[in-house]
Every structure is written in structure tokens, then in C-alpha cells.
N, C-alpha and C positions, 0 to 999 in steps of 0.2 A: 467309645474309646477304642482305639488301633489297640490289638493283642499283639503286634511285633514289637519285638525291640527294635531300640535305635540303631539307627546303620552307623556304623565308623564309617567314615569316607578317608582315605589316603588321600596327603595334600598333593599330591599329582592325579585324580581324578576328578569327575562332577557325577554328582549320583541324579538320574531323571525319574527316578519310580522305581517301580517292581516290576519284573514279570507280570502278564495274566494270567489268573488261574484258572484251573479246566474245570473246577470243580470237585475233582477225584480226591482233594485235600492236601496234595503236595502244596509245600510252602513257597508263598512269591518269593523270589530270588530279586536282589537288588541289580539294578540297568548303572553298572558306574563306565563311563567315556574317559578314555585317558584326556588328559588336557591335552597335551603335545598333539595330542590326533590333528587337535585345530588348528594347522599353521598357518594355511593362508586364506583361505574362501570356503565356505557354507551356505548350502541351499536348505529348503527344505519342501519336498514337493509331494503331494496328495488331494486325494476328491475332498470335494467340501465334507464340512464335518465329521474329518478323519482325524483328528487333532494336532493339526499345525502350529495353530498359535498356541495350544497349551504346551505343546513341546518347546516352539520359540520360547514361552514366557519361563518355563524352567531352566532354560538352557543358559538365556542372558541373565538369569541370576546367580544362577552357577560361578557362570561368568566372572560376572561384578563381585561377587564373594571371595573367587579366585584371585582378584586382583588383574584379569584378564580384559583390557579394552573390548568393547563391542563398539561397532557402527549395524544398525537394524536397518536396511531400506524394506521397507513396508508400503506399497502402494495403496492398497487398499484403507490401513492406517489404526489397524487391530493394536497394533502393540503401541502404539501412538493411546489408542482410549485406556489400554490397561494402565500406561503413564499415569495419565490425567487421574487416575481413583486412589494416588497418592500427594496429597496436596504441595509439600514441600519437596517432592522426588527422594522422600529420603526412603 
């Protein structure tokens, strides 16, 4: 079981995680992104298995919870399989 409390998230942000921790015991600090940041276009670019898609996949949930439209172009078609492992897209 997670020892943190729940994060309050303000309805003008999206919370991605926590900080890393160094180990030294300081506490993870919450990652929240103002909404507005996203007004018009997002990338998101790194070496493989840096975590792109786990960041996409929190992001457009974020998103979709905010009530914020996404379009994903995804070549490769990672976030297209995450889709598919919810049968009704709900």
C-alpha cells in the first residue's frame, strides 16, 4: 500500500506522478501541469525506454478527465494497444 496521501489536484491542473526520489528520504513532491500550458500542440520526445508512452498514457487521461479533447497521432501505435486493453473505451 502507497504511505502518501491523496494529492488534491486543482480543477485548472493535471497531476503526472511524483518527483523521484534520491533516496536521502525527502518526500516525492507532486508533477501537476497547468491545463492552459496546453493550448495548441505537444510533443513528446526521448530514447526508447525513457517513458514516453507512460507519460502520453497519463497525460491523455488527464486530459479526458479534464474534459480536454485529445487527437494522439502515434506511429508506431503504442497508445492505439493501451486503447484496445479496454474493451468498451470506457
Amino acid at each position: 500500500m502507497d504511505p502518501r496521501p491523496p494529492v488534491v489536484v486543482p480543477r485548472d491542473k493535471l497531476f503526472l506522478g511524483f518527483t523521484p526520489t534520491d533516496g536521502s528520504g525527502r518526500e516525492a513532491e507532486p508533477v501537476l501541469l497547468g491545463r492552459d500550458d496546453l493550448v495548441t500542440h505537444g510533443v513528446i520526445l526521448g530514447r526508447t525506454g525513457s517513458g514516453k508512452t507512460g507519460l502520453g498514457a497519463v497525460l491523455v487521461e488527464e486530459l479526458a478527465l479534464s474534459g480536454v479533447p485529445v487527437i494522439v497521432v502515434d506511429p508506431k501505435g503504442d497508445m492505439t494497444n493501451l486503447a484496445l486493453a479496454f474493451p468498451r473505451l470506457a
